[in-house]
C-alpha positions, 0 to 999 in steps of 0.5 A: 259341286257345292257344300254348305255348312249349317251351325247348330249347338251341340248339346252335352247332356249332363251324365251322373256318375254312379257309385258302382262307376255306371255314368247315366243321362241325368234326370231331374224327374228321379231327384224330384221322385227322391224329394217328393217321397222323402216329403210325402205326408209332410206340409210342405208345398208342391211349389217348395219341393218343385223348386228345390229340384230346380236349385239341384238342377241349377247347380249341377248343370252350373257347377259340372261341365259333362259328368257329376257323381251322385254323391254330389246330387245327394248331398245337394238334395239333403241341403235342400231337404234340411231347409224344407222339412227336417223329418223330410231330411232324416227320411232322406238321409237314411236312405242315402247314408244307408244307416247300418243300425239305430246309432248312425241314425241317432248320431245324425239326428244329434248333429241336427239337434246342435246345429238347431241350437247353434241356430236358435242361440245366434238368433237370440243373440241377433246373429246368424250361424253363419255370422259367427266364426269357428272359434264362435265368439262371434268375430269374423 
């Protein structure tokens, strides 16, 4: 009698930890879905969104060995949104953050209006956001 062995990659499907403790096969469709409907009606490309779900891919796969909570791939795909298109953002997150009433939404939209002008005044100043320290005189 003779045996033989026969190498192969085992392959460990990344799984998504959901809210309620239900872990599920990881799906790069339903983030691109997520993008796609907070950008509909947006001018933002299709190439843009395709590669924004491609980054959301990337980093979970790289950052997670076996298992990421959903809480991570919703806070990367608001990053993503932030940079593509801020209404796109503010649809997203209103969702994802589930605002109770229009003061959580407000609130959120008042955090970007700062940061937007932290943004501009850095730029004026010929510095970016992240050049300036949290004391914000500029000094690293």
């Amino acid at each position: 009698m003779r045996f033989t062995t026969y190498e192969r990659i085992e392959e460990s499907p990344l799984r998504v930890i959901k809210k309620n403790g239900d872990r599920v096969r990881f799906d790069r469709d339903r983030i691109l879905s997520g993008i796609l409907r907070a950008c509909e009606k947006l001018p933002v490309s299709a190439r843009d969104i395709e590669e924004a779900a491609m980054r959301v891919e990337a980093r979970c796969q790289g950052e997670y060995d076996r298992e990421v909570p959903s809480s991570v791939i919703g806070t990367l795909v608001m990053e993503e949104l932030r940079s593509l298109h801020q209404v796109a953002y503010v649809r997203f997150a209103s969702v994802y953050r589930e605002f109770k009433d229009v003061g959580e939404f407000m609130s959120e939209l008042e955090t970007i209006l700062d940061e937007d002008a932290e943004e501009a005044k850095a730029a004026r100043d010929g510095a970016s956001v992240d050049d300036v320290s949290v004391t914000g005189d500029g000094a690293s």
